[in-house]
ROZA-897853 format. One record per residue (C-alpha): y, z, x; residue number from 1. Coordinates in nm, 2 decimals. Example, Ala and Ser with C-alpha at 12.3 -4.5 7.8 and 13.67 -1.06 7.14 Angstrom:
2
ATOM       py       pz       px    nr
ATOM    -0.45     0.78     1.23     1
ATOM    -0.11     0.71     1.37     2
END
This chain:
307
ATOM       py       pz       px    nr
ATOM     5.74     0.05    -7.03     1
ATOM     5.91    -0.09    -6.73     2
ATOM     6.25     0.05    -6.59     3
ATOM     6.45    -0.19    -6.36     4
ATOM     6.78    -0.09    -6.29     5
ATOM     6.88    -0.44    -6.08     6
ATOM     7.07    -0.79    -6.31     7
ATOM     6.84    -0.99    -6.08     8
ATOM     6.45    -0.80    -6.22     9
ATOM     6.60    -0.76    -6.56    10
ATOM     6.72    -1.11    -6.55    11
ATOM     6.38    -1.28    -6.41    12
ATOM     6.20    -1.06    -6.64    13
ATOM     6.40    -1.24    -6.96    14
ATOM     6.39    -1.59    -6.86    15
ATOM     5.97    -1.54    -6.79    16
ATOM     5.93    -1.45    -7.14    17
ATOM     6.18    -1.72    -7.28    18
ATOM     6.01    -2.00    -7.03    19
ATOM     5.59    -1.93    -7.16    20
ATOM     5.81    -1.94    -7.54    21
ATOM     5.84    -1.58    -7.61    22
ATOM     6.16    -1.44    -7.84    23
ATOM     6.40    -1.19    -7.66    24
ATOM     6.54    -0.91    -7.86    25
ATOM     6.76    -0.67    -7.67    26
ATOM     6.90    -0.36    -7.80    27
ATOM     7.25    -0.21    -7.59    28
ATOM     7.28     0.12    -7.58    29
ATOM     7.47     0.39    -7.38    30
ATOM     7.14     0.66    -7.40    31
ATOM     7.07     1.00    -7.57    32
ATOM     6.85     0.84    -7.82    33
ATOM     6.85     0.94    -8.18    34
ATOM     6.68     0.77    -8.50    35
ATOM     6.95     0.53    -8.53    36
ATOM     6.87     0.38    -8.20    37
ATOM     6.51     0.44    -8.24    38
ATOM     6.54     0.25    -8.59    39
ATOM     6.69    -0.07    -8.37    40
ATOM     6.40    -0.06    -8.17    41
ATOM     6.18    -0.09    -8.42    42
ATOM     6.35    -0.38    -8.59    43
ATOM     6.34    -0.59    -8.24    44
ATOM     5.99    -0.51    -8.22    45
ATOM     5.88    -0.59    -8.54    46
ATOM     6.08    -0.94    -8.47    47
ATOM     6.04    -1.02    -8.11    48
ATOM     5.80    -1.08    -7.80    49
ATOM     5.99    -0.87    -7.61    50
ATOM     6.24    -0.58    -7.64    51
ATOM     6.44    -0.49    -7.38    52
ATOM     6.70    -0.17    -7.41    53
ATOM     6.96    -0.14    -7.17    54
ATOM     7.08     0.24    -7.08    55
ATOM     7.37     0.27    -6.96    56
ATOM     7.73     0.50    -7.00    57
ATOM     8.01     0.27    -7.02    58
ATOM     8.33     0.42    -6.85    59
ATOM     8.52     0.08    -6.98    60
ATOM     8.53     0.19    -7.30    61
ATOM     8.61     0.58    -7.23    62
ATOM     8.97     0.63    -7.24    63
ATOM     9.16     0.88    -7.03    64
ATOM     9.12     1.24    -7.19    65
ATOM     8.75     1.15    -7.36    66
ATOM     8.46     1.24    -7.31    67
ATOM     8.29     1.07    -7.01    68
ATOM     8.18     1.29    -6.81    69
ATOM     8.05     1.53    -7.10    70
ATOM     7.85     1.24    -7.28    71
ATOM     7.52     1.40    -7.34    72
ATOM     7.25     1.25    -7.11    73
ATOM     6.87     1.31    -7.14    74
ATOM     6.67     1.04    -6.95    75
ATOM     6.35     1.23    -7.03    76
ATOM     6.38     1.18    -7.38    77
ATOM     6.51     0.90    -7.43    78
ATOM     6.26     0.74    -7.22    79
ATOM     5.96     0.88    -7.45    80
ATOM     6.14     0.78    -7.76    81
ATOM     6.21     0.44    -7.62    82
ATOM     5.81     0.40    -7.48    83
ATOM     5.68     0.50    -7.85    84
ATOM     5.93     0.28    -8.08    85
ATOM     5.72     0.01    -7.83    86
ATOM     6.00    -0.13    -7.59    87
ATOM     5.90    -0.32    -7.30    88
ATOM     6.17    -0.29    -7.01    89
ATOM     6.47    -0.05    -7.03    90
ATOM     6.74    -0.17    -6.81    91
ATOM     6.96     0.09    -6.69    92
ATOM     7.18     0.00    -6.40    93
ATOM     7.42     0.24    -6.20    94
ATOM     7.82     0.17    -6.25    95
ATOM     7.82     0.01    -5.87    96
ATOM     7.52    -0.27    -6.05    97
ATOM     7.71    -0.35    -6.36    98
ATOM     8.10    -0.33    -6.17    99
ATOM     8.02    -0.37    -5.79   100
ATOM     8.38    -0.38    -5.74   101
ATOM     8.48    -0.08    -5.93   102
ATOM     8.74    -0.18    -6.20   103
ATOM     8.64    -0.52    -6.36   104
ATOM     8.94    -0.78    -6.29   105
ATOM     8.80    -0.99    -6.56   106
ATOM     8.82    -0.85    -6.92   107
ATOM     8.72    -0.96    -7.26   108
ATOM     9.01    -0.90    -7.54   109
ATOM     8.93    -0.99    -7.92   110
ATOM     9.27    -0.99    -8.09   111
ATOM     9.32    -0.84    -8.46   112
ATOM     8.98    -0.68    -8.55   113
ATOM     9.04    -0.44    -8.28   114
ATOM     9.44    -0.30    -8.43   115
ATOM     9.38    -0.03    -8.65   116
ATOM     9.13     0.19    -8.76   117
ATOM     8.90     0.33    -8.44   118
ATOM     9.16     0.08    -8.19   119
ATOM     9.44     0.28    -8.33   120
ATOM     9.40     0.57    -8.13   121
ATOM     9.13     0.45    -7.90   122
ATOM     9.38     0.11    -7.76   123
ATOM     9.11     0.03    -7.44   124
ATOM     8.78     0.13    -7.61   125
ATOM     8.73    -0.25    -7.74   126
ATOM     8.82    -0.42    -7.44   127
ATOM     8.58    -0.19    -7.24   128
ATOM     8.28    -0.30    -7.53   129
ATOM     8.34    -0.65    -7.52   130
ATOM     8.37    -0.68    -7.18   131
ATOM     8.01    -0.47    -7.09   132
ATOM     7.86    -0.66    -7.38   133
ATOM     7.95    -0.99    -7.26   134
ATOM     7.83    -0.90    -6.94   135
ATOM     7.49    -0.77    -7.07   136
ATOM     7.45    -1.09    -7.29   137
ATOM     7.47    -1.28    -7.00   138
ATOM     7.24    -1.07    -6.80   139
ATOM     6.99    -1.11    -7.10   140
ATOM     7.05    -1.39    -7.19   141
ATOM     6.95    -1.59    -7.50   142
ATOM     6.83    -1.32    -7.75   143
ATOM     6.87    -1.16    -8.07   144
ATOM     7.07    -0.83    -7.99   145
ATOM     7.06    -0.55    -8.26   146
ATOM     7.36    -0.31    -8.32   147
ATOM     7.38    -0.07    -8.60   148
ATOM     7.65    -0.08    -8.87   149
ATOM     7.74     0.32    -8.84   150
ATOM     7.96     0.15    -8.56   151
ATOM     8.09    -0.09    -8.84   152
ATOM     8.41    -0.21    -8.67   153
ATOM     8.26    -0.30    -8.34   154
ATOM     7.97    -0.52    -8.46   155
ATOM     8.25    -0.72    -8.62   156
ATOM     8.41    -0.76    -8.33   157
ATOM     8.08    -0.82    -8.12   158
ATOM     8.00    -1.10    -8.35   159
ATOM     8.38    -1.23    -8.36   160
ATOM     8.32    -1.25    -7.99   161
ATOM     7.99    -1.41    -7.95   162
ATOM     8.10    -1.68    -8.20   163
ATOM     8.44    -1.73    -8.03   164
ATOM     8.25    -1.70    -7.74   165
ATOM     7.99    -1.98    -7.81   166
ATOM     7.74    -1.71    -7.67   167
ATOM     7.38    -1.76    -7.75   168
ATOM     7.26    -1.49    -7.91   169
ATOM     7.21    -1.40    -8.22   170
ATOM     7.38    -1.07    -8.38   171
ATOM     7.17    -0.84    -8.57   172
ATOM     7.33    -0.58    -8.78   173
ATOM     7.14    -0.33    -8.88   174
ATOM     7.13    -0.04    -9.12   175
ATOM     7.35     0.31    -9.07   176
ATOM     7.08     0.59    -9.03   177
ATOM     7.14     0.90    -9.22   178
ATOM     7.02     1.28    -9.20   179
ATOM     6.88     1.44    -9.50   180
ATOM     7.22     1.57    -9.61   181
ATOM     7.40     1.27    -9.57   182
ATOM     7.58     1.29    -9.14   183
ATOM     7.55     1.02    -8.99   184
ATOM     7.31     0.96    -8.68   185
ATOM     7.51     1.00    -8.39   186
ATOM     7.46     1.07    -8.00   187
ATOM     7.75     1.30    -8.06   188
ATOM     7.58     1.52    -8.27   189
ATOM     7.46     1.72    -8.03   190
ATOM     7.84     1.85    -7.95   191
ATOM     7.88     2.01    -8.29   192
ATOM     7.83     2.41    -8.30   193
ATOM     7.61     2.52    -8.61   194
ATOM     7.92     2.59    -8.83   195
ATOM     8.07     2.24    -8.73   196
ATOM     7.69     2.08    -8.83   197
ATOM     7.73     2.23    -9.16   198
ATOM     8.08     2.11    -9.26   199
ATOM     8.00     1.77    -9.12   200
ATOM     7.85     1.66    -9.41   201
ATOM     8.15     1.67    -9.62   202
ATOM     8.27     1.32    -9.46   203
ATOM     7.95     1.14    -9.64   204
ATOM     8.05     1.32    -9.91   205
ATOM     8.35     1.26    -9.90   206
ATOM     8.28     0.86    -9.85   207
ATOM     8.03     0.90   -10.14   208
ATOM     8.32     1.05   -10.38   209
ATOM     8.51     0.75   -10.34   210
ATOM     8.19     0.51   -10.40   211
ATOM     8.20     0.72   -10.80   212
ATOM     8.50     0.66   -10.83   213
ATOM     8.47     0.29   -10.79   214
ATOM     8.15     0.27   -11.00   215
ATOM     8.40     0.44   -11.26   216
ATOM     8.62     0.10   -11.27   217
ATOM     8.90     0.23   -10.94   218
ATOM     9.02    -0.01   -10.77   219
ATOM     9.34     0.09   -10.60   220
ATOM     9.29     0.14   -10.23   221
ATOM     9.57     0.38   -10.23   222
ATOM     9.40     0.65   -10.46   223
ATOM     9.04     0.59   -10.32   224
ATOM     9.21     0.69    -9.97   225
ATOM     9.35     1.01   -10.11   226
ATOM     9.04     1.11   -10.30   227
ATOM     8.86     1.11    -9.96   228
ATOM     9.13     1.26    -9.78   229
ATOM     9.15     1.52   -10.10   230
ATOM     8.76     1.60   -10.02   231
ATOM     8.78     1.67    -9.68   232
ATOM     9.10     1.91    -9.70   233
ATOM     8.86     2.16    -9.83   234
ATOM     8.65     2.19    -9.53   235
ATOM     8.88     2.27    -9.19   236
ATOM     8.63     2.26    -8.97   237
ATOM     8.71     1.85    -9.01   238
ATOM     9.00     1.75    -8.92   239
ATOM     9.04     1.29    -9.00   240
ATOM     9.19     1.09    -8.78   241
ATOM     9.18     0.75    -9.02   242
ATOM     9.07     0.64    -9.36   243
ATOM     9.07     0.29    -9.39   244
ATOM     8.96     0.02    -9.64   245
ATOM     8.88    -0.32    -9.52   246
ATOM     8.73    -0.67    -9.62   247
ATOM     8.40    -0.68    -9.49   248
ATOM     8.42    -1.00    -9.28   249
ATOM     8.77    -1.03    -9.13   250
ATOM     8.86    -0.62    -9.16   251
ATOM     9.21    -0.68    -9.32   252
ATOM     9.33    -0.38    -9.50   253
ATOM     9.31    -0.48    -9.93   254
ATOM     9.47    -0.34   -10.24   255
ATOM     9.34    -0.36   -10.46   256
ATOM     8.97    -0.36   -10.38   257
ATOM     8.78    -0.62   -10.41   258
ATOM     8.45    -0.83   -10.31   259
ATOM     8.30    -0.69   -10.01   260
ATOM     8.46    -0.40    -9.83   261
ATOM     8.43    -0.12    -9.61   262
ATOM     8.51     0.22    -9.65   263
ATOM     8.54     0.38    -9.36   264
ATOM     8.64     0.64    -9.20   265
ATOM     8.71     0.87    -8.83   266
ATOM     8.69     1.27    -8.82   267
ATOM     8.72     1.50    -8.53   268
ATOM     8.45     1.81    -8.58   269
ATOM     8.55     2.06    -8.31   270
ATOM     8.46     1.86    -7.99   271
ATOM     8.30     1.55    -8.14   272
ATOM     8.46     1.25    -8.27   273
ATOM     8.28     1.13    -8.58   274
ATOM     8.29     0.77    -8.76   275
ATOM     8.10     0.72    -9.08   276
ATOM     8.14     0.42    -9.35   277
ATOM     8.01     0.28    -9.66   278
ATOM     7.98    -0.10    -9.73   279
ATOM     8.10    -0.24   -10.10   280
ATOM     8.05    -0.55   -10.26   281
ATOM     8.18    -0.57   -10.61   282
ATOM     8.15    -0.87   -10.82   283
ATOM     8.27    -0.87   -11.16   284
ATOM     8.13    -0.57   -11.32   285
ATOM     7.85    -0.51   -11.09   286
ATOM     7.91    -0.30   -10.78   287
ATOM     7.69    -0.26   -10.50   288
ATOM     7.68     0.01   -10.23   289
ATOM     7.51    -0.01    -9.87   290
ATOM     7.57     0.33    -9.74   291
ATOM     7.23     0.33    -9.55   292
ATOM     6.89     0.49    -9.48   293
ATOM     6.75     0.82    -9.46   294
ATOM     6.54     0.88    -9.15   295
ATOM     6.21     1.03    -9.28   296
ATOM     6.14     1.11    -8.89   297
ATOM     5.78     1.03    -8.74   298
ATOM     5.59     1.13    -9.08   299
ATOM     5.75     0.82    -9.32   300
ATOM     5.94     0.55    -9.35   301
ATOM     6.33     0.58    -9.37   302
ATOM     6.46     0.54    -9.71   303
ATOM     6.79     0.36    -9.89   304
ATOM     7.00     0.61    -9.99   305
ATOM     7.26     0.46   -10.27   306
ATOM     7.48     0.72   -10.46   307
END
């Protein structure tokens, strides 16, 4: 695996494989690699002639008071887990590389899917995503780019952008990866003290509360909202910060529910900030539930987990 950390190498590198016909699947990322990112890897692999992962700590999309400076950082590791999930190239670029003149003047805003939910109380993270990811798709280049759907809200506004955009690239989502009890894969993990790491679960279980209640015949948004919020009372090492339900495509809030939908949710868990969701679909009488897989680690495959 190569590591270039200039636009102009990662750049050539691209349009070399796209000019002797090879695919391009790239995989953004802001390091401290866990089996959700590994899991993206994987899936560009599987699909493309070469993978490229860029590595890089966005402080666009940090606001004031976050957690920047504390992001956990392990170049060691995430090289090795990036070399064995078979990546080519990691790109990872110093802030003077990807904003040589500090503070970008130019900005990317998608309007509507960003209000509410995560944008509520984080008003410049979006901006700060859109505008590194447009920058990196047109570093890249034409590609498929892979996102995971823990970070439901942002891939719907990644892929409002690239369409909107007329970007050529194609969006991937990909599935949430879970641990064994349910917490969702997250780089922030690592924050959580052992207590914390134990209650943190109760947000999946929370989110999978709700799903029985709509296998039961619920529909109101209103009383699948308190039942989560009900569940997580009774754990105060969690404290939420937003349950939300929204159409799947366009993120509107609904009531009642109805054909596809997310459930999702934000939680703060001593010094992390934790999002989780599940994904509905509900036709008729039939209800389906994407909530996931559960990473098996190096010795199996990951699993769908549906309650």
């Amino acid at each position: 695996m190569r590591v270039l950390a200039t636009i102009a190498e990662i750049r050539s590198v691209c349009e070399e494989a796209r000019r002797v016909g090879g695919a391009v699947g790239f995989v953004p990322t802001m390091g401290y690699f866990h089996a959700g990112h590994r899991s993206l890897m994987e899936i560009a692999r599987r699909d493309n002639d070469l993978v490229v992962v860029s590595h890089f700590v966005n402080p666009t999309q940090f606001g004031p008071n976050e957690d920047l400076g504390a992001y956990p950082r392990d170049l060691e590791r995430d090289t090795s887990i990036a070399t064995a999930a078979g990546v080519d190239v990691m790109f990872m670029p110093t802030v003077a590389e990807m904003y040589p003149g500090g503070t970008p003047h130019t900005t990317v805003h998608v309007a509507d899917l960003t209000e509410g939910m995560c944008g509520a109380t984080r008003p410049t993270h979006f901006d700060g995503v859109t505008t590194v990811v447009a920058k990196l798709f047109s570093i890249i280049g034409p590609c498929r780019a892979y996102f995971g759907r823990k970070d439901f809200q942002q891939l719907a506004v990644v892929r409002r952008m690239t369409a909107d955009l007329d970007l050529p690239i194609e969006v991937v989502g990909c599935p949430l990866v879970r641990e064994a009890d349910g917490l969702a894969r997250s780089s922030r993990n690592a924050y959580l003290t052992p207590a914390e790491r134990a209650a943190a679960p109760q947000l999946y279980a929370a989110l999978s509360g709700a799903v029985a209640l709509i296998r039961e015949g619920e529909r109101r948004a209103g009383a699948l909202v308190d039942s989560i919020i009900a569940s997580v009372a009774d754990a105060p090492a969690l404290t939420l910060e937003y349950v939300e339900i929204r159409a799947g495509d366009s993120l509107v809030p609904i009531d009642p529910v109805r054909g596809s939908f997310v459930v999702a949710l934000a939680a703060k868990v001593g010094r992390a900030r934790l999002i989780d969701n599940v994904v509905v679909g509900i036709d008729g009488d039939q209800v389906s539930v994407d909530t996931g897989v559960v990473d098996a680690g190096s010795d199996g495959p990951s699993v769908v987990v549906n309650p």
